[in-house]
C-alpha positions in Angstrom: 0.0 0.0 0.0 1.3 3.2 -0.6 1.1 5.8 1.6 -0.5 9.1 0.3 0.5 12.4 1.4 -1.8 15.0 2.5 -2.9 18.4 0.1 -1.3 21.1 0.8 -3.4 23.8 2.1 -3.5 27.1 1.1 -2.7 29.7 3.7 -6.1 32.0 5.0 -7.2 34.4 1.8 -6.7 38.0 2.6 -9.5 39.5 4.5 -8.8 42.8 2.7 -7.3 44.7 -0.1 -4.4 45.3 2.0 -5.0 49.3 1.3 -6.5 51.9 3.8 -10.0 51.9 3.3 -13.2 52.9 4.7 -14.8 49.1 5.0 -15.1 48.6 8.6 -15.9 44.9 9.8 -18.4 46.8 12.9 -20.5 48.6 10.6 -20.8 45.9 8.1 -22.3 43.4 10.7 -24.1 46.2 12.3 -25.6 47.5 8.9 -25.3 44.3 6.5 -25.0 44.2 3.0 -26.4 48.1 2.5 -23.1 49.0 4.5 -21.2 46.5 2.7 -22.4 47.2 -0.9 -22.1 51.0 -0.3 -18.3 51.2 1.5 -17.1 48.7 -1.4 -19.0 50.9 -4.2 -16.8 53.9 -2.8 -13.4 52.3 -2.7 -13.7 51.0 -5.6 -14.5 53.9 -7.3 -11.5 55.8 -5.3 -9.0 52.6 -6.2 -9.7 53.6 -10.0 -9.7 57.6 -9.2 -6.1 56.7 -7.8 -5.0 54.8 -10.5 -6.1 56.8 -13.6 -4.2 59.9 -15.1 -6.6 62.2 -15.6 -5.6 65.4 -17.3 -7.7 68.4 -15.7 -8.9 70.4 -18.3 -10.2 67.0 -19.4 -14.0 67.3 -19.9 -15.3 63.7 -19.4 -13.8 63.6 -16.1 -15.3 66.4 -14.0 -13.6 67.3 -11.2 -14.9 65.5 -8.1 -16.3 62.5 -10.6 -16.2 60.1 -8.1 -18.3 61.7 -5.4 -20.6 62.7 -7.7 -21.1 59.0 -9.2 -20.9 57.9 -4.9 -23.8 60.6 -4.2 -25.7 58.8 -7.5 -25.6 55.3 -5.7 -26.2 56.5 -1.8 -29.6 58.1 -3.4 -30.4 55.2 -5.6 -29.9 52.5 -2.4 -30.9 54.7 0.2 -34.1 56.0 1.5 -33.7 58.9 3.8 -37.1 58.4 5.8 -36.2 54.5 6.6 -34.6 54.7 10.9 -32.1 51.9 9.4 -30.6 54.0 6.5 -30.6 57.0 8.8 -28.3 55.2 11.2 -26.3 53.8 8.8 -25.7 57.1 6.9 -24.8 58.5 10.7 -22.3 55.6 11.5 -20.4 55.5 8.5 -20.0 59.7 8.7 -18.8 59.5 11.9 -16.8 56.5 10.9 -14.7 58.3 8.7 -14.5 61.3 11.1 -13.0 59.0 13.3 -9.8 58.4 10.5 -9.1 62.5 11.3 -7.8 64.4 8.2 -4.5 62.9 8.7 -5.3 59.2 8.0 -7.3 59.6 4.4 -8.7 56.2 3.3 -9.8 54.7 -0.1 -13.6 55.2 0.2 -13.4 58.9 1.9 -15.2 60.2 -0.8 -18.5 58.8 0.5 -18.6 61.9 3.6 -18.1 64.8 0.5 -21.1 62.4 -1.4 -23.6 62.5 1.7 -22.9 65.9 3.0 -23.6 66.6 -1.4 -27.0 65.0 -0.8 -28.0 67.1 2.0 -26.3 70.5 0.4 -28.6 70.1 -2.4 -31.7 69.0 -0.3 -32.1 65.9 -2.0 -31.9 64.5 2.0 -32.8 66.1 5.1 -31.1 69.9 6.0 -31.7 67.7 9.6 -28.6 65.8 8.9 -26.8 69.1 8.5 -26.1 68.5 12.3 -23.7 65.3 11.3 -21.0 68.0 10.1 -21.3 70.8 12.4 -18.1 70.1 13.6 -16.4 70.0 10.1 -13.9 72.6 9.6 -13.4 74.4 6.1 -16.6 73.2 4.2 -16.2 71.9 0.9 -18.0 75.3 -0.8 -16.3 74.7 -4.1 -16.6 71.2 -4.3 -20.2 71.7 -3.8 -20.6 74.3 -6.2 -18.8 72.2 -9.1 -21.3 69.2 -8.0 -24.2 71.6 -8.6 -23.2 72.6 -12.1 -23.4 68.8 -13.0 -27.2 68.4 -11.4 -28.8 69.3 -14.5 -27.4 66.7 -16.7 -26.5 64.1 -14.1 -28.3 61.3 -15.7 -26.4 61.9 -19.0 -23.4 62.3 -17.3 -23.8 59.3 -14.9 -24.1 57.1 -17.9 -21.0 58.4 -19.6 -19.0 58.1 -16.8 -20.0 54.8 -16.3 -19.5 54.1 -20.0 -16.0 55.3 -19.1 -15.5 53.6 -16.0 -16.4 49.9 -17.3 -13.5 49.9 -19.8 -10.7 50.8 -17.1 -9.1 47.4 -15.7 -8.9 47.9 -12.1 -6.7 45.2 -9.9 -8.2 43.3 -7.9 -11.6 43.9 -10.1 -14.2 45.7 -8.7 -16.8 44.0 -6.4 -19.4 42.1 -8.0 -22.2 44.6 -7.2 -20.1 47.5 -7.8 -19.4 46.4 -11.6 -23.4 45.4 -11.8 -24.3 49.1 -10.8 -21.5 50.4 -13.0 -22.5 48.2 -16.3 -25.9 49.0 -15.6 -26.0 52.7 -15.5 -23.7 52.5 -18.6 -26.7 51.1 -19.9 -25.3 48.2 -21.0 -27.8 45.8 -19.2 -31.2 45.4 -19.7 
């Protein structure tokens, strides 16, 4: 009889990107997948915003692209009069206060796309009170997001037709690339 020796086994996978990032394992089992799906949406869009060059005078990339495409999913998944998306929009703002300017994280974005919502009442003035203690408030990049309001559909799909040609390493999560290719219009 010959003696067989055992499979190797693979060491753990990597529970992470192995980058800063927003993604916090807390919120995700306090909040579930709407936590999950919007933190990964958000890095991933940063991870590409990081990797691109992206001349500025360049019109298909507006400046502050990714928060605006961000502020497009947080209103598509989120309701603001549903108590659970309430307390998940408050944790994961005070989540990324918590980083302090210093400590910037893939995924950062997402605080610039919420306080965006509320700036442009699309959610509560009520939730003004989550950045009252925000220093130096982003008046211009708020002022650029409004002058893409009134062709932000158009725009969301070219940016996304944009987005789902760039090869991003490790690939985007599964439901980030779903929204993505969707908006691009590219599923049914």
């Amino acid at each position: 009889m010959t003696r067989k020796s055992p499979l190797p086994i693979a060491s753990e996978a990597p529970r992470s990107l192995g980058l800063k990032t927003i993604m916090s394992r807390d919120l995700a089992a306090l909040h579930g997948i709407d936590y999950v799906h919007i933190a990964a949406f958000a890095i991933d869009l940063d991870r590409i915003r990081e990797g691109i060059e992206i001349d500025p005078s360049a019109k298909e990339w507006p400046f502050g692209w990714e928060v605006f495409l961000t502020e497009c999913f947080l209103r598509e998944r989120l309701d603001p009069t549903i108590e659970s998306h309430q307390r998940l929009v408050e944790d994961l703002c005070w989540s990324i206060f918590e980083f302090g300017p210093g400590d910037p994280r893939l995924g950062g974005q997402v605080l610039f796309a919420v306080y965006s919502a509320i700036h442009s009442g699309a959610w509560p003035a009520s939730w003004k009170k989550l950045f009252h203690g925000w220093l130096g408030k982003p008046d211009g990049l708020m002022a650029e997001l409004e002058a893409l309001q009134p062709r932000a559909d158009e725009l969301r799909t070219e940016l996304s037709q944009l987005l789902v040609h760039i090869p991003v390493e490790p690939p985007m999560a599964p439901t980030s690339l779903e929204v993505i290719v969707r908006w691009a219009g590219l599923l049914d």
